[in-house]
N, CA and C atoms as an extended XYZ file, in Angstrom:
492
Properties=species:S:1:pos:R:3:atomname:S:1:resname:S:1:resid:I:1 pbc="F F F"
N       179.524     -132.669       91.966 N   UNK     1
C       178.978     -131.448       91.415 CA  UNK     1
C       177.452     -131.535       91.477 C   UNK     1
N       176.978     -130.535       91.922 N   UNK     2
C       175.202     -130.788       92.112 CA  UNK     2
C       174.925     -129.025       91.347 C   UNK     2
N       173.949     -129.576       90.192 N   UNK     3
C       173.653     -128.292       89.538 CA  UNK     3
C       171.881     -129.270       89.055 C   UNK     3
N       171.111     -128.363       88.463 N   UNK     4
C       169.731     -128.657       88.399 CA  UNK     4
C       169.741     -129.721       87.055 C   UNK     4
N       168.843     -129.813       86.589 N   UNK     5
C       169.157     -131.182       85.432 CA  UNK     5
C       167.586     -130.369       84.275 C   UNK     5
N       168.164     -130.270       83.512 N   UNK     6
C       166.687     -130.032       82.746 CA  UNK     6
C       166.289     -130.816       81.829 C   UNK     6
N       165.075     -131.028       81.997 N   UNK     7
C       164.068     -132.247       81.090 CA  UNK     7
C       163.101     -131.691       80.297 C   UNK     7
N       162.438     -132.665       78.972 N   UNK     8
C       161.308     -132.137       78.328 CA  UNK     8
C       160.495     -133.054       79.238 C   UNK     8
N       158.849     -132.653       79.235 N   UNK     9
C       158.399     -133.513       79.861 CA  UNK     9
C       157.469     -133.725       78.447 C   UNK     9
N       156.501     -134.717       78.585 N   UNK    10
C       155.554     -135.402       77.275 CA  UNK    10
C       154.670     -134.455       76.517 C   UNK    10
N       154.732     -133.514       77.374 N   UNK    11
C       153.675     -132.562       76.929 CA  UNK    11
C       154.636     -130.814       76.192 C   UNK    11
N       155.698     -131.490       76.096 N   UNK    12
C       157.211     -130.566       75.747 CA  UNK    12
C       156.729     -129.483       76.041 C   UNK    12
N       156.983     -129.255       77.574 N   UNK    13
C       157.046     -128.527       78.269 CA  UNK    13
C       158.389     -128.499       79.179 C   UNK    13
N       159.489     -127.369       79.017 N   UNK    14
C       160.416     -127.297       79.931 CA  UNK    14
C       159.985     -127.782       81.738 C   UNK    14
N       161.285     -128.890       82.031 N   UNK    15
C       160.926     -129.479       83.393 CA  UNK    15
C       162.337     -129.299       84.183 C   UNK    15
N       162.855     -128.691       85.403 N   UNK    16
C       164.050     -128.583       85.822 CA  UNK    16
C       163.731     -129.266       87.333 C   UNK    16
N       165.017     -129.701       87.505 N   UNK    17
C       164.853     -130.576       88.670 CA  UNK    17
C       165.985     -130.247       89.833 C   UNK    17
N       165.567     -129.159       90.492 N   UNK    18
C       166.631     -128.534       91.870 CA  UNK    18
C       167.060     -129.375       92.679 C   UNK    18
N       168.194     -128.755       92.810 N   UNK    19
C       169.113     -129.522       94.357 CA  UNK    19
C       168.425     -128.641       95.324 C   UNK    19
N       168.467     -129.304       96.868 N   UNK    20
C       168.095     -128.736       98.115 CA  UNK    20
C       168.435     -127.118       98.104 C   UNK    20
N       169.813     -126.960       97.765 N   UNK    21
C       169.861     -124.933       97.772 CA  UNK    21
C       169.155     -124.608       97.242 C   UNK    21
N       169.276     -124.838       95.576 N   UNK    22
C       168.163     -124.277       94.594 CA  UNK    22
C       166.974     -124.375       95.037 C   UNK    22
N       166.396     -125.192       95.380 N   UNK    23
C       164.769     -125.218       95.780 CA  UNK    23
C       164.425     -124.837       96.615 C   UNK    23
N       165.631     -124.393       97.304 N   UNK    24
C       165.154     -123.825       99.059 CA  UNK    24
C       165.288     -121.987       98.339 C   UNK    24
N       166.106     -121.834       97.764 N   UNK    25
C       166.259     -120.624       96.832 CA  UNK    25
C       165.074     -120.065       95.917 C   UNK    25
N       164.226     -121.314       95.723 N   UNK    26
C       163.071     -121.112       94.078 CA  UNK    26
C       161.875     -120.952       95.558 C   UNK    26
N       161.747     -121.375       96.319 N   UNK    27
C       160.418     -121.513       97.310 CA  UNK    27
C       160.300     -119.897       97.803 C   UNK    27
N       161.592     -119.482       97.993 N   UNK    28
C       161.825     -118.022       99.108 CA  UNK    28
C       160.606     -116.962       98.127 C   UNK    28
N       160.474     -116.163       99.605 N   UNK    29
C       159.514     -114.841       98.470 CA  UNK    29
C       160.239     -113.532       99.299 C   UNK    29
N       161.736     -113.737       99.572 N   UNK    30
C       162.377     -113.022      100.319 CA  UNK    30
C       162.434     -111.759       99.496 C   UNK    30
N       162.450     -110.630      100.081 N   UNK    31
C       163.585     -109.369       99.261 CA  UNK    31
C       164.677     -110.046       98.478 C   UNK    31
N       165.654     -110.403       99.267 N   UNK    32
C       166.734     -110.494       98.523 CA  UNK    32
C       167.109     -111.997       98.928 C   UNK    32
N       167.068     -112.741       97.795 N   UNK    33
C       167.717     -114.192       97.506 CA  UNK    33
C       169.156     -114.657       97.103 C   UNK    33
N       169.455     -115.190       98.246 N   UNK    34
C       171.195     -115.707       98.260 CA  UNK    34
C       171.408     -116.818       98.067 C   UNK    34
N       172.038     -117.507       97.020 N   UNK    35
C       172.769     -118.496       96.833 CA  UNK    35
C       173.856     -118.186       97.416 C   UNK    35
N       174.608     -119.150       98.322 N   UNK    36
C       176.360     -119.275       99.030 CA  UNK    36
C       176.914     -120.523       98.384 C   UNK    36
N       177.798     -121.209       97.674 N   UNK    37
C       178.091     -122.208       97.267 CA  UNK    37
C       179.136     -122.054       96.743 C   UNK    37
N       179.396     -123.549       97.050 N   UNK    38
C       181.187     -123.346       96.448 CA  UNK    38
C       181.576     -123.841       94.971 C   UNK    38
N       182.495     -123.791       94.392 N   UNK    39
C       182.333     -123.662       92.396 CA  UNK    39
C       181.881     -124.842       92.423 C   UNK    39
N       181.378     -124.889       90.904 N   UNK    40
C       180.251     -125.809       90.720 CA  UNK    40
C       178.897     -126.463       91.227 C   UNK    40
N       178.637     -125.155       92.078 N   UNK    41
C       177.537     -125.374       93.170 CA  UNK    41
C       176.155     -125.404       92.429 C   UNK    41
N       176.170     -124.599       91.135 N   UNK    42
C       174.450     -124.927       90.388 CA  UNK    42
C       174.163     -123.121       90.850 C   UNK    42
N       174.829     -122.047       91.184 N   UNK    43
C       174.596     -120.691       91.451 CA  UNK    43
C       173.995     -119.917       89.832 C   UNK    43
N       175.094     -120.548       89.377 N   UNK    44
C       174.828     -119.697       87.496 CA  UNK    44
C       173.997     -120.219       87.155 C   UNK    44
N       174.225     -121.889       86.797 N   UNK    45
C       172.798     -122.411       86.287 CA  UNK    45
C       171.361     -121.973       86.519 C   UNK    45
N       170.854     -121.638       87.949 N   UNK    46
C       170.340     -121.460       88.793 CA  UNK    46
C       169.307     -119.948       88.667 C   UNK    46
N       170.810     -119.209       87.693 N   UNK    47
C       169.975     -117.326       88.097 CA  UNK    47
C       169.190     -117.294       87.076 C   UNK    47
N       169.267     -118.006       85.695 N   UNK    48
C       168.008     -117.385       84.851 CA  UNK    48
C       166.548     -118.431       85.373 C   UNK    48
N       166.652     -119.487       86.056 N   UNK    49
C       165.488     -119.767       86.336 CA  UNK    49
C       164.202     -119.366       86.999 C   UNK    49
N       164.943     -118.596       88.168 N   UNK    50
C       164.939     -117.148       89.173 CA  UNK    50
C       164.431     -116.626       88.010 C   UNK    50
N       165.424     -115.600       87.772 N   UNK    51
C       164.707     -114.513       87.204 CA  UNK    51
C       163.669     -115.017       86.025 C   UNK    51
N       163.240     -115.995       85.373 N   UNK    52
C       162.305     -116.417       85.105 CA  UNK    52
C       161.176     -116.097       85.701 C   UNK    52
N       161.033     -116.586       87.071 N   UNK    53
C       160.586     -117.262       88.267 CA  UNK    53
C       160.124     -115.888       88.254 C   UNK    53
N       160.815     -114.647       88.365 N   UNK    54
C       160.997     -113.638       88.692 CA  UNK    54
C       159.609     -112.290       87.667 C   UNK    54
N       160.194     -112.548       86.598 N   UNK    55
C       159.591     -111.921       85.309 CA  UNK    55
C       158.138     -112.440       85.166 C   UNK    55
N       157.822     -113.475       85.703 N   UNK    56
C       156.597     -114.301       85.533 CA  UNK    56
C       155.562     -114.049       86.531 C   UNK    56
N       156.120     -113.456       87.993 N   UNK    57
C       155.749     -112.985       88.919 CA  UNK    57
C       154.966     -111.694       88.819 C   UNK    57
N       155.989     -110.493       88.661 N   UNK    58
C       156.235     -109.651       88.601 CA  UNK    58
C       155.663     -108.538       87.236 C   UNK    58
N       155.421     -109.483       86.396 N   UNK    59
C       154.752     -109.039       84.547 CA  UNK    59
C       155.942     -108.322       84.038 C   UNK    59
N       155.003     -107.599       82.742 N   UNK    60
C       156.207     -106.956       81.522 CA  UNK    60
C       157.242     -106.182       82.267 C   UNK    60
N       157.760     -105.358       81.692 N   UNK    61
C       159.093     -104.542       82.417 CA  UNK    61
C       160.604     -104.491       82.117 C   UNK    61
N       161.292     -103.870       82.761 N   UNK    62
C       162.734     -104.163       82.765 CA  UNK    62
C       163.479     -105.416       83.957 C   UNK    62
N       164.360     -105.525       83.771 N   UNK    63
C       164.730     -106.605       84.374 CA  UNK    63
C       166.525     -106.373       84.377 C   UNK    63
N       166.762     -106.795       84.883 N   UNK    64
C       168.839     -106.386       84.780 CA  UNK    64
C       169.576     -108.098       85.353 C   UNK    64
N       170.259     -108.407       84.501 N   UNK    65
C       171.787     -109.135       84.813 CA  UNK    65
C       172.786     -108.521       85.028 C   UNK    65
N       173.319     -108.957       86.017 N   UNK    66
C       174.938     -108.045       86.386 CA  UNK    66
C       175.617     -108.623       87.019 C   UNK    66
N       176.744     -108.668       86.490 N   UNK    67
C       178.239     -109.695       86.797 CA  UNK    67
C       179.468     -108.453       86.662 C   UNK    67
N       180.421     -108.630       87.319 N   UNK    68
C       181.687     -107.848       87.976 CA  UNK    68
C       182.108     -107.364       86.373 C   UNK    68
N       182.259     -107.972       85.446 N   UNK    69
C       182.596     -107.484       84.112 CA  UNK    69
C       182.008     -108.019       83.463 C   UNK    69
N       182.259     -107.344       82.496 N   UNK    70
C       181.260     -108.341       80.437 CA  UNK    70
C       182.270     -109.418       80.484 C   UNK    70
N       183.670     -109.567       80.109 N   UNK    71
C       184.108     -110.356       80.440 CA  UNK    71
C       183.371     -111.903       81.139 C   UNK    71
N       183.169     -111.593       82.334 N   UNK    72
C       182.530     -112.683       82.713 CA  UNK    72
C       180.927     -113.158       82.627 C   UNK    72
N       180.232     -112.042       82.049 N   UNK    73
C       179.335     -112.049       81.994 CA  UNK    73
C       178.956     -112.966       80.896 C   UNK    73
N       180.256     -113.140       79.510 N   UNK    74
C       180.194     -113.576       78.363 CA  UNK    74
C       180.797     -115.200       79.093 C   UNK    74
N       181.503     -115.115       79.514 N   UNK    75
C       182.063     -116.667       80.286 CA  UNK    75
C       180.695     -117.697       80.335 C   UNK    75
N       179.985     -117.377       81.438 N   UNK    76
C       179.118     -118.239       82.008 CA  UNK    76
C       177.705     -117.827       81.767 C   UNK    76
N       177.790     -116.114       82.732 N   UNK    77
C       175.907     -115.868       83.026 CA  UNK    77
C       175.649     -115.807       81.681 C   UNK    77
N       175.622     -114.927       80.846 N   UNK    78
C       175.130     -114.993       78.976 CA  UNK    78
C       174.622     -116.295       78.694 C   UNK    78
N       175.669     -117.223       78.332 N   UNK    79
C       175.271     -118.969       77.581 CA  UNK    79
C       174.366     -119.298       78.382 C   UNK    79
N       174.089     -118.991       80.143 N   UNK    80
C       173.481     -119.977       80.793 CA  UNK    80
C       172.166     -119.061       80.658 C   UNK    80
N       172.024     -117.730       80.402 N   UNK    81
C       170.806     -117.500       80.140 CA  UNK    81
C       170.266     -117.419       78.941 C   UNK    81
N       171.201     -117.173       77.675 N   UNK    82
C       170.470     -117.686       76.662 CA  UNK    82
C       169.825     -119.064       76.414 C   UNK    82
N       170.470     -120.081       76.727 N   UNK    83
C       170.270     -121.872       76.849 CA  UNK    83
C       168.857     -121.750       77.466 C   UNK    83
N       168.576     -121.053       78.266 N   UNK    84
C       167.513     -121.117       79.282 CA  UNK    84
C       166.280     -120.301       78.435 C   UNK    84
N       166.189     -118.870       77.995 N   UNK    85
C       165.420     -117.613       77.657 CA  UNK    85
C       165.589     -117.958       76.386 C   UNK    85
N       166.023     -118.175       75.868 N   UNK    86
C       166.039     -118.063       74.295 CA  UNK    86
C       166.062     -119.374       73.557 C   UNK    86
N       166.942     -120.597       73.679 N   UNK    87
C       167.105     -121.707       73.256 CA  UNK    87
C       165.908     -122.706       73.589 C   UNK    87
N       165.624     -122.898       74.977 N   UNK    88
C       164.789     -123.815       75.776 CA  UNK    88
C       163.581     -123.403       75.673 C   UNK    88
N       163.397     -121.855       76.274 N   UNK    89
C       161.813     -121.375       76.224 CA  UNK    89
C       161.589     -120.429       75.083 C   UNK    89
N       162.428     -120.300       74.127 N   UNK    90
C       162.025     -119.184       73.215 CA  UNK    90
C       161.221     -118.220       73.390 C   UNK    90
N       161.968     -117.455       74.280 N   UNK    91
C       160.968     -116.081       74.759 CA  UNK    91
C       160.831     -114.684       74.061 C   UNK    91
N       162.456     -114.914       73.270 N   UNK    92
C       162.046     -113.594       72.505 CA  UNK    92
C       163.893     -113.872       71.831 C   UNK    92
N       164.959     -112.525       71.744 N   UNK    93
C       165.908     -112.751       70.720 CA  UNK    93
C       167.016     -111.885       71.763 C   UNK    93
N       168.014     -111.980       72.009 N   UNK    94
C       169.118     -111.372       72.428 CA  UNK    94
C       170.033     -110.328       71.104 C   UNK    94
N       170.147     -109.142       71.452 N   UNK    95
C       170.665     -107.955       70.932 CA  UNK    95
C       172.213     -107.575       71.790 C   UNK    95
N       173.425     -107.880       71.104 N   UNK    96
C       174.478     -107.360       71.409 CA  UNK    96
C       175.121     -106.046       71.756 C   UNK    96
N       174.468     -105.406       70.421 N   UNK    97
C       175.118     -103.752       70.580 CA  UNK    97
C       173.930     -103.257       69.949 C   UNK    97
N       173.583     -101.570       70.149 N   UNK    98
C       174.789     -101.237       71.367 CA  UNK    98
C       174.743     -101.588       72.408 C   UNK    98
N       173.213     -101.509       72.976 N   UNK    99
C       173.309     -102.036       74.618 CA  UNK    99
C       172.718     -103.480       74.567 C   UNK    99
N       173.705     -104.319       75.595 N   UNK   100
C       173.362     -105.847       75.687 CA  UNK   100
C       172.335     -105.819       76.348 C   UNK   100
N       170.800     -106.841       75.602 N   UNK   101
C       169.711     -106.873       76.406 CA  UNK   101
C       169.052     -107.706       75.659 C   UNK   101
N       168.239     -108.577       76.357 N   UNK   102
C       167.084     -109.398       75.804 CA  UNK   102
C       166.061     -109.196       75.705 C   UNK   102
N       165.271     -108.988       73.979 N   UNK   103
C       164.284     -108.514       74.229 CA  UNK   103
C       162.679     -109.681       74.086 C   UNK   103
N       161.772     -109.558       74.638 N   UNK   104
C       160.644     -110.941       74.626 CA  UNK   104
C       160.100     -110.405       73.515 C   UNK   104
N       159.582     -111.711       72.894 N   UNK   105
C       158.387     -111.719       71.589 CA  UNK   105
C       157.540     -111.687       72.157 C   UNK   105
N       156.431     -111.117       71.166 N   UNK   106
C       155.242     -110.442       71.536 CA  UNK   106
C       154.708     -112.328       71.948 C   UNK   106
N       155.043     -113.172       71.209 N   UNK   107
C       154.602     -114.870       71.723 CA  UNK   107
C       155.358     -114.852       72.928 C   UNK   107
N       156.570     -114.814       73.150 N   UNK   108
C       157.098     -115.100       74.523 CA  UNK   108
C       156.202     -114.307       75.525 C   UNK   108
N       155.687     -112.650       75.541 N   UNK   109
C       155.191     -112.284       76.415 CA  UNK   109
C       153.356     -113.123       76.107 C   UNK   109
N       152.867     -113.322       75.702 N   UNK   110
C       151.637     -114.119       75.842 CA  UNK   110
C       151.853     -115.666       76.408 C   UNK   110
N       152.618     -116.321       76.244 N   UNK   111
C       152.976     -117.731       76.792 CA  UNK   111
C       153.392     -117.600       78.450 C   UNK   111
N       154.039     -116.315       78.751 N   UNK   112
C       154.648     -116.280       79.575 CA  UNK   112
C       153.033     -115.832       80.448 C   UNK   112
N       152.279     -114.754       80.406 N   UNK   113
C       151.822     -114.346       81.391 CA  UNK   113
C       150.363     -114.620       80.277 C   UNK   113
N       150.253     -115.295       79.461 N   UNK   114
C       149.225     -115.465       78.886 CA  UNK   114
C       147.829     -114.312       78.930 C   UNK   114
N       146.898     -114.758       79.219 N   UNK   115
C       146.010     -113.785       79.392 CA  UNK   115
C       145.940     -112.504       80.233 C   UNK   115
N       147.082     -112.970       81.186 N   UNK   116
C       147.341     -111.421       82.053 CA  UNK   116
C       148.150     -110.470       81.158 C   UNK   116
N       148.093     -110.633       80.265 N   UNK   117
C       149.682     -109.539       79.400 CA  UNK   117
C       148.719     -109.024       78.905 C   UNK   117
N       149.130     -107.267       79.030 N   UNK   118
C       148.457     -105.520       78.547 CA  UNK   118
C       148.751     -105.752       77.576 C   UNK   118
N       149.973     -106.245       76.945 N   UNK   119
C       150.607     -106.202       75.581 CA  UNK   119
C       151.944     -104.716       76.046 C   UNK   119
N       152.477     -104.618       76.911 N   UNK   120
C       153.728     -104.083       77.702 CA  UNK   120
C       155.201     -105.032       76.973 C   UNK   120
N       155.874     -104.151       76.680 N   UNK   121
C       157.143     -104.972       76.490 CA  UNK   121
C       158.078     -105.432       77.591 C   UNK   121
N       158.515     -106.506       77.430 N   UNK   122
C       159.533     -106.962       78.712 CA  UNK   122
C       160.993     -107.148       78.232 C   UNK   122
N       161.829     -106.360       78.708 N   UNK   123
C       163.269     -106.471       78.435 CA  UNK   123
C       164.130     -106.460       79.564 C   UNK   123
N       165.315     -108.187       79.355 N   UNK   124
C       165.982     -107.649       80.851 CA  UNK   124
C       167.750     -107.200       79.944 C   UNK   124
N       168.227     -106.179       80.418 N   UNK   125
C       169.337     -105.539       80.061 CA  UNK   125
C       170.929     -106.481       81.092 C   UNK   125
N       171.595     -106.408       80.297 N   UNK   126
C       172.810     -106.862       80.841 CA  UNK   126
C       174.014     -106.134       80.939 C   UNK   126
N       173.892     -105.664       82.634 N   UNK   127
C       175.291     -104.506       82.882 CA  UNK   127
C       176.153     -104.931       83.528 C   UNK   127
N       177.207     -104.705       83.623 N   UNK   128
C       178.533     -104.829       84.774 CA  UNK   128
C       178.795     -103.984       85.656 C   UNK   128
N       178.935     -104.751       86.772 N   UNK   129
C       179.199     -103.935       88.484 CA  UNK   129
C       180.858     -103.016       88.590 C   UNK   129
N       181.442     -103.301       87.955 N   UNK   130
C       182.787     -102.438       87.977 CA  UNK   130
C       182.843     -100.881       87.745 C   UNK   130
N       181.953     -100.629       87.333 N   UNK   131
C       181.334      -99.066       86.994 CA  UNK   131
C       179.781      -98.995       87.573 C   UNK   131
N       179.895      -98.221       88.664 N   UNK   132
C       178.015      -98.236       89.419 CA  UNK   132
C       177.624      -97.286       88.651 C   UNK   132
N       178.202      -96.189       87.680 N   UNK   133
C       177.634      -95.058       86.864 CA  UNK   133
C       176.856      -95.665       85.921 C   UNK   133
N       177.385      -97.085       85.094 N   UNK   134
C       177.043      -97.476       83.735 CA  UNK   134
C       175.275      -98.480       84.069 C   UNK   134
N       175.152      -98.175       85.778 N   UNK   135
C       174.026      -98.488       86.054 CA  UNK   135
C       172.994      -97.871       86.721 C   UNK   135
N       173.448      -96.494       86.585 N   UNK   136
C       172.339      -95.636       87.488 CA  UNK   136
C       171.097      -95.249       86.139 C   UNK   136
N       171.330      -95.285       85.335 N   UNK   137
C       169.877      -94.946       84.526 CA  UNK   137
C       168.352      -95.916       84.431 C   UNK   137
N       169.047      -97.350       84.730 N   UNK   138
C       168.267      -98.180       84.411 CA  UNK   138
C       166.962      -98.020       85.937 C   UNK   138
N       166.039      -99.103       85.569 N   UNK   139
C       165.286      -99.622       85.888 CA  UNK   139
C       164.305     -100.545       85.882 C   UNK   139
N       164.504     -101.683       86.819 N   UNK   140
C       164.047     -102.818       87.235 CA  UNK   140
C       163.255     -103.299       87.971 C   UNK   140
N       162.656     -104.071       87.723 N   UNK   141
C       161.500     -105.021       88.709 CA  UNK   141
C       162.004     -105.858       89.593 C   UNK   141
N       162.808     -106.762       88.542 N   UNK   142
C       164.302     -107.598       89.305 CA  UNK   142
C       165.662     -107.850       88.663 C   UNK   142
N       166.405     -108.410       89.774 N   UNK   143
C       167.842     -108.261       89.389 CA  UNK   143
C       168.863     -109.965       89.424 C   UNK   143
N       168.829     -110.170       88.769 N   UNK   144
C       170.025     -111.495       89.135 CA  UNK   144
C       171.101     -111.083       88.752 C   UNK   144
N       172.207     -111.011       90.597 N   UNK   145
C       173.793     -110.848       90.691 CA  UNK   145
C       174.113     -111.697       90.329 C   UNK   145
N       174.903     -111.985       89.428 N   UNK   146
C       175.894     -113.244       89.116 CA  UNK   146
C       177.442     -112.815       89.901 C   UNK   146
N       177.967     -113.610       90.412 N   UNK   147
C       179.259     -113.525       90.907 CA  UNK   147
C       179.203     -112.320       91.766 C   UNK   147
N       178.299     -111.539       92.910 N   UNK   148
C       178.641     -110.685       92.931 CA  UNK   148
C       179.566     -110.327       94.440 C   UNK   148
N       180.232     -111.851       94.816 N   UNK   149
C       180.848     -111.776       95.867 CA  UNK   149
C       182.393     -111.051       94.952 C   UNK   149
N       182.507     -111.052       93.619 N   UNK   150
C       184.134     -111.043       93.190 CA  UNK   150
C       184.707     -109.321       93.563 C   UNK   150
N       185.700     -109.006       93.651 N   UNK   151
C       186.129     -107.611       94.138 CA  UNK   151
C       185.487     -106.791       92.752 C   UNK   151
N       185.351     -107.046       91.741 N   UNK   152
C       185.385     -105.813       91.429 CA  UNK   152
C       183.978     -105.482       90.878 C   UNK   152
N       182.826     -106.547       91.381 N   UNK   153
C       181.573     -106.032       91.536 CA  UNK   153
C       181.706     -105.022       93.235 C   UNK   153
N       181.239     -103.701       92.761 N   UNK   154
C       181.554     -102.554       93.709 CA  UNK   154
C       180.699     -102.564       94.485 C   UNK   154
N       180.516     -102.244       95.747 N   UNK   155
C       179.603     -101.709       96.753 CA  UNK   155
C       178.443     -100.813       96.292 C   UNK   155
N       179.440      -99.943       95.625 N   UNK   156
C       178.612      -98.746       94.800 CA  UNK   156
C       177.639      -99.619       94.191 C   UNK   156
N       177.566      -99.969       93.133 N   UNK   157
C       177.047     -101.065       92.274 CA  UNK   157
C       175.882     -101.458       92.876 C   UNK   157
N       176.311     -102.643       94.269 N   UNK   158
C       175.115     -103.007       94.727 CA  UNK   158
C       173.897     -102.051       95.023 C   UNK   158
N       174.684     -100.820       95.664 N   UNK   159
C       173.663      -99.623       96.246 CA  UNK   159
C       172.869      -98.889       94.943 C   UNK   159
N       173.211      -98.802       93.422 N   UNK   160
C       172.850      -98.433       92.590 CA  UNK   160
C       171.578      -99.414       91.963 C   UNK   160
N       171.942     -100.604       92.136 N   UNK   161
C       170.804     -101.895       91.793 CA  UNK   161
C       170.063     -101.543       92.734 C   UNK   161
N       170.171     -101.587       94.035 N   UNK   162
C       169.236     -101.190       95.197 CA  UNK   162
C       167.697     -100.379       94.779 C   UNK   162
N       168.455      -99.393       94.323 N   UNK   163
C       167.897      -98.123       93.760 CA  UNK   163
C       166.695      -98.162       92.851 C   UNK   163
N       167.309      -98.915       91.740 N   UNK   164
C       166.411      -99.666       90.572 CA  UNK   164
C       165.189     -100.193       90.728 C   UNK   164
């Protein structure tokens, strides 16, 4: 099993340590970034670091997670991005209902982009691909697909994130 390993370093500062995909994945400044791997490949682990990677780039804003159902979204992507956004880097607080989304502390957005932050709020929302309707309102800077090879993340779906 090859998945990333995360460390404090002395100066307790979050330290993660990629396998060859992942890092060939964290280097890209592609449009669109593909992980291919087979289970237990380090893909989930992998997407909130990205979109980290991503949000840090990019400044305040919206941001979207999306996995084929909540269902699975609650399985894996959720824990592996709270552990990461909320537990590890304390960026701000996760909100269940009504709509699932993470929102940053006014400290998470200064740590994060420090002196570059307007003082803009940054929230990334968490939808499911099985309905492309329950995602046409939003809008995003960026997107991490989780699972989105499974059938019932839709075509539609992808073309609606597109959009975003």
């Amino acid at each position: 099993m090859s998945v990333c390993i995360m460390t404090k370093t002395s100066e307790d500062r979050n330290r993660f340590v990629l396998h060859p995909g992942q890092r060939k994945a964290h280097l890209s400044n592609a449009r669109f970034v593909v992980i291919v791997a087979g289970t237990q490949g380090g893909k989930t682990i992998y997407g909130p670091i990205w979109l980290r990677r991503e949000i840090a780039r990019r400044g305040p804003g919206d941001y979207m997670v999306v996995t084929p159902t909540y269902p699975l979204l609650e399985l894996k992507a959720l824990p592996s991005f709270l552990d990461w956004f909320q537990h590890k880097l304390k960026l701000g607080r996760y909100v269940g209902s009504p709509t699932r989304k993470f929102i940053f502390s006014r400290e998470g957005c200064r740590r994060t982009w420090k002196e570059n932050w307007d003082g803009s709020p940054c929230v990334v929302y968490f939808g499911h691909a099985s309905d492309p309707d329950s995602l046409e309102s939003a809008t995003a800077k960026a997107a991490w697909l989780d699972e989105c090879g499974q059938k019932k993340f839709k075509v539609e779906s992808w073309e609606a994130i597109q959009r975003r």
